[in-house]
N, CA, C and O of each residue as an XYZ file, in Angstrom:
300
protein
N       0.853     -1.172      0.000
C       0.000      0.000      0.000
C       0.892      1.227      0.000
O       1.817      1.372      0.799
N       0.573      2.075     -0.914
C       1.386      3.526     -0.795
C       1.250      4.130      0.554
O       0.329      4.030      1.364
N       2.709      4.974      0.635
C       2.353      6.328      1.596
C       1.230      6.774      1.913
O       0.516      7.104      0.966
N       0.832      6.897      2.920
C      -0.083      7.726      3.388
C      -1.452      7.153      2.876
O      -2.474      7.773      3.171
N      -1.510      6.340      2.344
C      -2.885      6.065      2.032
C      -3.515      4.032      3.508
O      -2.918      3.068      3.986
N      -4.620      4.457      3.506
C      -5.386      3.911      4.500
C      -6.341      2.598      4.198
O      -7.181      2.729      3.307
N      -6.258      1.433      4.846
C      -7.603      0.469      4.536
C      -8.918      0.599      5.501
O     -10.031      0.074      5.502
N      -8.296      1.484      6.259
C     -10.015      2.071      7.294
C     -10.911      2.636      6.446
O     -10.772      3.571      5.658
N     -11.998      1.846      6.742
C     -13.255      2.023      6.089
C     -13.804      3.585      6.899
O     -14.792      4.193      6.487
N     -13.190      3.935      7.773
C     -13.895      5.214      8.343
C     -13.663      6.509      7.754
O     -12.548      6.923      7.436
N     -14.558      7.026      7.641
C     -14.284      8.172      6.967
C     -14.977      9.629      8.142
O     -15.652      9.657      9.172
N     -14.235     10.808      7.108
C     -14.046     11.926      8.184
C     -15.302     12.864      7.800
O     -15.293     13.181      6.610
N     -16.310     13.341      8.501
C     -17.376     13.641      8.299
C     -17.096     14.904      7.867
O     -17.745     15.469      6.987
N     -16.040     15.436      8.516
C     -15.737     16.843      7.539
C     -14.027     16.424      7.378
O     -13.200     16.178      8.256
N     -13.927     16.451      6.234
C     -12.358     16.035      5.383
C     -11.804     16.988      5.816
O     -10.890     16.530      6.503
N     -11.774     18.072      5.854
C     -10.839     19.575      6.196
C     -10.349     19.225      7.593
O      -9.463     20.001      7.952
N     -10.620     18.399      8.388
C      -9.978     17.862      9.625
C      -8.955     16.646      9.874
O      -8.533     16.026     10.849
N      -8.779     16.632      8.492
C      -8.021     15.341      8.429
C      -6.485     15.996      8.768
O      -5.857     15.508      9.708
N      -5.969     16.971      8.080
C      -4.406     17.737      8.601
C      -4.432     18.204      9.994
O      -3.364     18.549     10.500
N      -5.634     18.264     10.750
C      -5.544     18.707     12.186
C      -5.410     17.520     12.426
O      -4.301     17.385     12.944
N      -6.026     16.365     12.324
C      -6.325     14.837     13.041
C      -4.530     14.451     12.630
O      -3.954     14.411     13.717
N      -3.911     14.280     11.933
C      -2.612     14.229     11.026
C      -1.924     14.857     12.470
O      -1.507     14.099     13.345
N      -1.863     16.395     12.595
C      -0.968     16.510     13.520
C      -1.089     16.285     15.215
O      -0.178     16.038     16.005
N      -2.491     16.455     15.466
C      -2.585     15.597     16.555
C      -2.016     14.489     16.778
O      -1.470     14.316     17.867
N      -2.013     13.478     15.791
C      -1.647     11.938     15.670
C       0.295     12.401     16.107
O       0.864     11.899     17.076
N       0.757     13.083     15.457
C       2.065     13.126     15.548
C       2.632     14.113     17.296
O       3.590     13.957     18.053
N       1.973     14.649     17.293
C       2.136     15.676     18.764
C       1.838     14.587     19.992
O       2.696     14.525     20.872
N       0.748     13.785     20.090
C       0.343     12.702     21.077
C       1.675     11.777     20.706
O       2.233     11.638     21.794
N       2.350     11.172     19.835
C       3.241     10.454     19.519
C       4.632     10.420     20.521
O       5.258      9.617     21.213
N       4.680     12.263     19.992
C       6.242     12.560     20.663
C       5.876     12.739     22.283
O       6.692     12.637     23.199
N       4.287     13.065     22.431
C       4.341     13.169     24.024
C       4.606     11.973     24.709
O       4.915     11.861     25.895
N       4.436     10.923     23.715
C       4.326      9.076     24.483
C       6.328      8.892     24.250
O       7.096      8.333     25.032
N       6.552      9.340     23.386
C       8.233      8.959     23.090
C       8.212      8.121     22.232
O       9.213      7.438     22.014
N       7.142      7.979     21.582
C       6.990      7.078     20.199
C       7.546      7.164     19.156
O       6.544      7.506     18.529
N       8.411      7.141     18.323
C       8.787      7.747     16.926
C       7.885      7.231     15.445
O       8.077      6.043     15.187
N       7.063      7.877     14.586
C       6.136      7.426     13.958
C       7.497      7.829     12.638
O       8.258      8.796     12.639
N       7.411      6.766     11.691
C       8.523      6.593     10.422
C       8.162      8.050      9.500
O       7.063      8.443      9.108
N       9.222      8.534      9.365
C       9.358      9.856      8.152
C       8.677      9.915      7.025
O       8.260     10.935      6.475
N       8.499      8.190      6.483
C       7.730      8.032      5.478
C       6.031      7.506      5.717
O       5.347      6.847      4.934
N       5.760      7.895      6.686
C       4.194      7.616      6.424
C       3.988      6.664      6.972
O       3.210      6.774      7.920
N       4.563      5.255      6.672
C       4.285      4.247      6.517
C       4.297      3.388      7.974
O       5.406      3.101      8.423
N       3.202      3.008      8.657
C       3.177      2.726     10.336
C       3.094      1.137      9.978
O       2.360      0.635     10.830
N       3.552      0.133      9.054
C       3.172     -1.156      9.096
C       3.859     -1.581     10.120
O       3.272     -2.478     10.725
N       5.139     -1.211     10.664
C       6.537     -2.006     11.184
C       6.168     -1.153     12.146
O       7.193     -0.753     12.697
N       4.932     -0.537     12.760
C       5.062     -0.098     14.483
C       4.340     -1.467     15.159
O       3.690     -2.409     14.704
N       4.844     -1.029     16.590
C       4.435     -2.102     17.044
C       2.837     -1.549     17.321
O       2.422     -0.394     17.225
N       2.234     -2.555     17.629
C       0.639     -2.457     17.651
C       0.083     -1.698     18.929
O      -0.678     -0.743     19.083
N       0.749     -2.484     19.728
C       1.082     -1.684     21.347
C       1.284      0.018     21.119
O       0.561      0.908     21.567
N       2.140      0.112     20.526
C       2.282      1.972     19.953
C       1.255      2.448     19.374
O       0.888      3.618     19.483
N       0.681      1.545     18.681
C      -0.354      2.609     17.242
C      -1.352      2.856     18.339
O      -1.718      4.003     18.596
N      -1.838      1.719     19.048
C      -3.057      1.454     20.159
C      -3.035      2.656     21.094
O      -3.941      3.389     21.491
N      -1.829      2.638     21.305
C      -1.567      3.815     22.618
C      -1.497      5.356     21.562
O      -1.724      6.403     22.167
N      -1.356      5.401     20.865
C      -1.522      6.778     19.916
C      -3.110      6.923     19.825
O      -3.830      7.880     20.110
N      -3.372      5.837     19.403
C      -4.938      5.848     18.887
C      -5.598      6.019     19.967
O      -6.484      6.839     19.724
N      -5.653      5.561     21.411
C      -6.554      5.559     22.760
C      -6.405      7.247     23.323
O      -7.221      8.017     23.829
N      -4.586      7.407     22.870
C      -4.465      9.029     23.637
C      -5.108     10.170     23.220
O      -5.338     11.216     23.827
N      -5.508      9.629     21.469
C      -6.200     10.591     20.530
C      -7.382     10.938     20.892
O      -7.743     12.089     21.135
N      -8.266      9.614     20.964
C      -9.725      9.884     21.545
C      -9.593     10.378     22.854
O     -10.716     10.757     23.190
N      -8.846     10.552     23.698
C      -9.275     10.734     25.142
C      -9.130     12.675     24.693
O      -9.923     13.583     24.940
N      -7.880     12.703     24.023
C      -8.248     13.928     23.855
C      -9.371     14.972     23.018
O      -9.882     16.079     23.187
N      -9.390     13.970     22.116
C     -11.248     14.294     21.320
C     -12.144     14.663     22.320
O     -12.777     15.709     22.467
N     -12.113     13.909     22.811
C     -13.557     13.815     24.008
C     -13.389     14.684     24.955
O     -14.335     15.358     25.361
N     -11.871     14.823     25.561
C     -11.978     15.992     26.406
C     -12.252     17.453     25.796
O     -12.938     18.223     26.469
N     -11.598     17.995     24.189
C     -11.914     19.040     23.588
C     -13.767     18.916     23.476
O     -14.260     20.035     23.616
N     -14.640     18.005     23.298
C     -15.602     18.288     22.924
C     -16.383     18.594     24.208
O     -17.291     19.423     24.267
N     -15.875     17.728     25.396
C     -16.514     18.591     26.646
C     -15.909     19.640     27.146
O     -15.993     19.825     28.360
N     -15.427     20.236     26.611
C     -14.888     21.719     27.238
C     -15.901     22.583     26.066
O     -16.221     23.718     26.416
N     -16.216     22.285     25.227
C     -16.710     23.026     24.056
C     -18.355     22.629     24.900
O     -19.170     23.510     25.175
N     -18.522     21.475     25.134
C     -20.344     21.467     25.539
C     -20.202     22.447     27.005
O     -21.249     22.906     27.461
N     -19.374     22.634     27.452
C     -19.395     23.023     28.876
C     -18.998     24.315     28.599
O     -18.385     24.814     29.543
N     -19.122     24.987     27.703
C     -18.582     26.768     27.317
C     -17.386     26.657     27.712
O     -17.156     27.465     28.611
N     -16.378     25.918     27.403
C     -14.928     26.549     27.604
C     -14.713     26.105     29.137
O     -13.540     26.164     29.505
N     -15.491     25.745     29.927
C     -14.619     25.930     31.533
C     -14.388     24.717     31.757
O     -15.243     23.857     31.546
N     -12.528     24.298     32.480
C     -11.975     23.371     32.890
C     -12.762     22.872     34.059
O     -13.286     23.703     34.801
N     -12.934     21.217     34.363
C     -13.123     21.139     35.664
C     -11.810     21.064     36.316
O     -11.734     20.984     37.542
């Protein structure tokens, strides 16, 4: 499979979020000490890594969307 291209059937309800979702993915990465390959290509990570990228992503989804239902205020 080329660079950068995907077999997830999921798709992004608004596409224009895909370069924010892109650098999120890489910012959660370096916060774990993960190194994600220069070329795109995540076949040769370990699964354990992608999992822990992918779990840190949503937790932070979910926390941005309750700060947004809750007007902005931290608990």
């Amino acid at each position: 499979m080329a660079s950068g291209q995907s077999r997830s059937s999921n798709s992004l309800v608004v596409p224009q979020a895909n370069g924010a979702l892109n650098q999120l993915k890489y910012e959660v990465a370096q916060e774990l000490g993960i190194q994600i390959p220069q070329d795109g290509y995540m076949g040769y990570m370990a699964t354990r890594d992608a999992g822990s990228i992918g779990g840190h992503i949503t937790r932070r989804l979910v926390q941005i969307a309750e700060q947004q239902l809750s007007g902005g205020m931290t608990r």
